[in-house]
C-alpha positions as CSV (number, residue, x, y, z in Angstrom):
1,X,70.0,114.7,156.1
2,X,70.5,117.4,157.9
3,X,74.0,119.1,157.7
4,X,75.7,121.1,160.7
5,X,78.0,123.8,159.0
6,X,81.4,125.1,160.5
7,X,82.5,128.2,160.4
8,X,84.4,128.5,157.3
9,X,81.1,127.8,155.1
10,X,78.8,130.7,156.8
11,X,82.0,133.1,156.1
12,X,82.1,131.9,152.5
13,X,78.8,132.8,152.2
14,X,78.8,135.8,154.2
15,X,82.0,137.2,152.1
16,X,82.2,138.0,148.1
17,X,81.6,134.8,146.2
18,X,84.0,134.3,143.3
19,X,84.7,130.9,142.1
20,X,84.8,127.8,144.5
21,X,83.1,129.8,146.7
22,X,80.0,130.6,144.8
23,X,79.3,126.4,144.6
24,X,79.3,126.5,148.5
25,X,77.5,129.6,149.0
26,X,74.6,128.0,147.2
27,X,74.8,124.8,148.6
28,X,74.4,126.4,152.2
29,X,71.6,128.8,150.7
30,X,69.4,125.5,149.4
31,X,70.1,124.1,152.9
32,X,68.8,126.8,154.2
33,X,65.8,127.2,151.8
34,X,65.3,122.8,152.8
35,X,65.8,123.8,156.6
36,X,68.7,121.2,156.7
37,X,71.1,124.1,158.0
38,X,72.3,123.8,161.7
39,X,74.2,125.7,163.8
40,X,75.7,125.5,167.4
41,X,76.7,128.5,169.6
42,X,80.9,128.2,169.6
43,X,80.5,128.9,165.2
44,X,77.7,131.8,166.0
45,X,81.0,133.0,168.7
46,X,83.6,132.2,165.9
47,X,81.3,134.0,162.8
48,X,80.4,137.1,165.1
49,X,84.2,137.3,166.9
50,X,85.3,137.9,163.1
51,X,83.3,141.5,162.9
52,X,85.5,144.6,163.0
53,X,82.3,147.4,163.4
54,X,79.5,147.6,165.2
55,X,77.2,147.9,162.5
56,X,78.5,144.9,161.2
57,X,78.0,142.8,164.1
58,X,74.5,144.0,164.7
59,X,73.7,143.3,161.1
60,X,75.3,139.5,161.1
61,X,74.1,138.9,164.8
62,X,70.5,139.7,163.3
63,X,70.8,137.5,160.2
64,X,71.9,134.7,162.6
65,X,69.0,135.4,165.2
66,X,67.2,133.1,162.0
67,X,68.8,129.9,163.3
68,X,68.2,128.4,166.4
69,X,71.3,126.3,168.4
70,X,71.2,123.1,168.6
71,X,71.4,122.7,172.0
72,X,74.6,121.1,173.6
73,X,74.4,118.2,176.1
74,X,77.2,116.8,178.5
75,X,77.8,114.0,175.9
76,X,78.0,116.1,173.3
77,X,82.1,117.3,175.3
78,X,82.6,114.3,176.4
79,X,82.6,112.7,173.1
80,X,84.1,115.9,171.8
81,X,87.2,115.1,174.2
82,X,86.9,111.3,173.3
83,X,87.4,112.4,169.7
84,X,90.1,114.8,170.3
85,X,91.8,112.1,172.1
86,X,91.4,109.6,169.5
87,X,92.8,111.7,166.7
88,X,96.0,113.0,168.6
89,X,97.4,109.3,169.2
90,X,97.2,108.7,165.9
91,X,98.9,112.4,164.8
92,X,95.6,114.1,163.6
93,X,95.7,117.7,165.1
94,X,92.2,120.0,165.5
95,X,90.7,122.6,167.7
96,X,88.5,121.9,170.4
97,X,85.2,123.6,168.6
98,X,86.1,121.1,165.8
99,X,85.8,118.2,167.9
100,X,82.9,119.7,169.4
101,X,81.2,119.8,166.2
102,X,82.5,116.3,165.0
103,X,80.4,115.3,168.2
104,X,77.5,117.0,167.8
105,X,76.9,115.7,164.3
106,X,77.6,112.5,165.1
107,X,75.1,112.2,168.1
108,X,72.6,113.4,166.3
109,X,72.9,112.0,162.6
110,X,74.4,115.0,161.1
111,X,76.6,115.5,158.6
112,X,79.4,118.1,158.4
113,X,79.3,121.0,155.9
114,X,83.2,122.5,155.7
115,X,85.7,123.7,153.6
116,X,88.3,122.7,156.5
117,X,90.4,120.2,155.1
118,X,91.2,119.0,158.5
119,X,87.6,117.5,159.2
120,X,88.7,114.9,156.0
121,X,91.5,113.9,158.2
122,X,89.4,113.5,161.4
123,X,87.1,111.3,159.1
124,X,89.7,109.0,158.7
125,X,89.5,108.3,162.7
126,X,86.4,109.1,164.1
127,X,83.0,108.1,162.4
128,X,81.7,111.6,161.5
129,X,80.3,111.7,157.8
130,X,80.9,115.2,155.7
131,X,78.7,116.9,153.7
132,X,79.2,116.6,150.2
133,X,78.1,119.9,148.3
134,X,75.5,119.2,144.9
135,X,76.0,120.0,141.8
């Protein structure tokens, strides 16, 4: 299955790896190796937003250039919104590029790759299934 990764796993890997964060980094590089690894445009915004230098951004906009977007359709906001609306009445709280990417991996069979503990919550609403790193 293919896995659509948020923002907080490409900055793991992109950051030192110590600990729990080595076990993800991995994880995301075999994806990678198996092509499984998606990406859509709002986390390439979020991971290249984060840069303080130029250099820096040049270098991470280039390493990302390897991934193509999965490209977003009107359903793909609508359910976004249909989620987000779902959660808040029953006091589940996330950003709108959250939603967005519950959405998109649902549509198309995803799962979700995160260290957000907030996408556990949203799993508890909204039929969205998370990745599950391998030991």
């Amino acid at each position: 299955m293919r896995a659509l990764v948020d923002t907080t796993v490409w900055s793991l890997m992109l950051r030192r790896r110590t600990g729990a964060a080595t076990g993800v980094a991995k994880e995301l590089e075999t994806l990678i190796r198996e092509a499984r690894a998606e990406v859509i445009g709002p986390v390439r915004q979020e991971l290249l937003s984060g840069v303080k230098g130029t250099a820096q951004f040049e270098n991470l906009r280039q390493h990302l250039r390897g991934f193509w977007d999965v490209e977003l359709e009107t359903a793909d906001f609508e359910l976004a919104a249909d989620y987000c609306n779902r959660c808040k009445s029953r006091g589940v709280q996330g950003s709108t590029t959250d939603f967005l990417i519950c959405a998109v991996a649902a549509r198309r069979q995803f799962s979700v790759f995160t260290t957000d503990g907030d996408f556990a919550s949203f799993a508890k609403v909204i039929p969205i299934r998370l990745h599950v790193p391998r030991t």
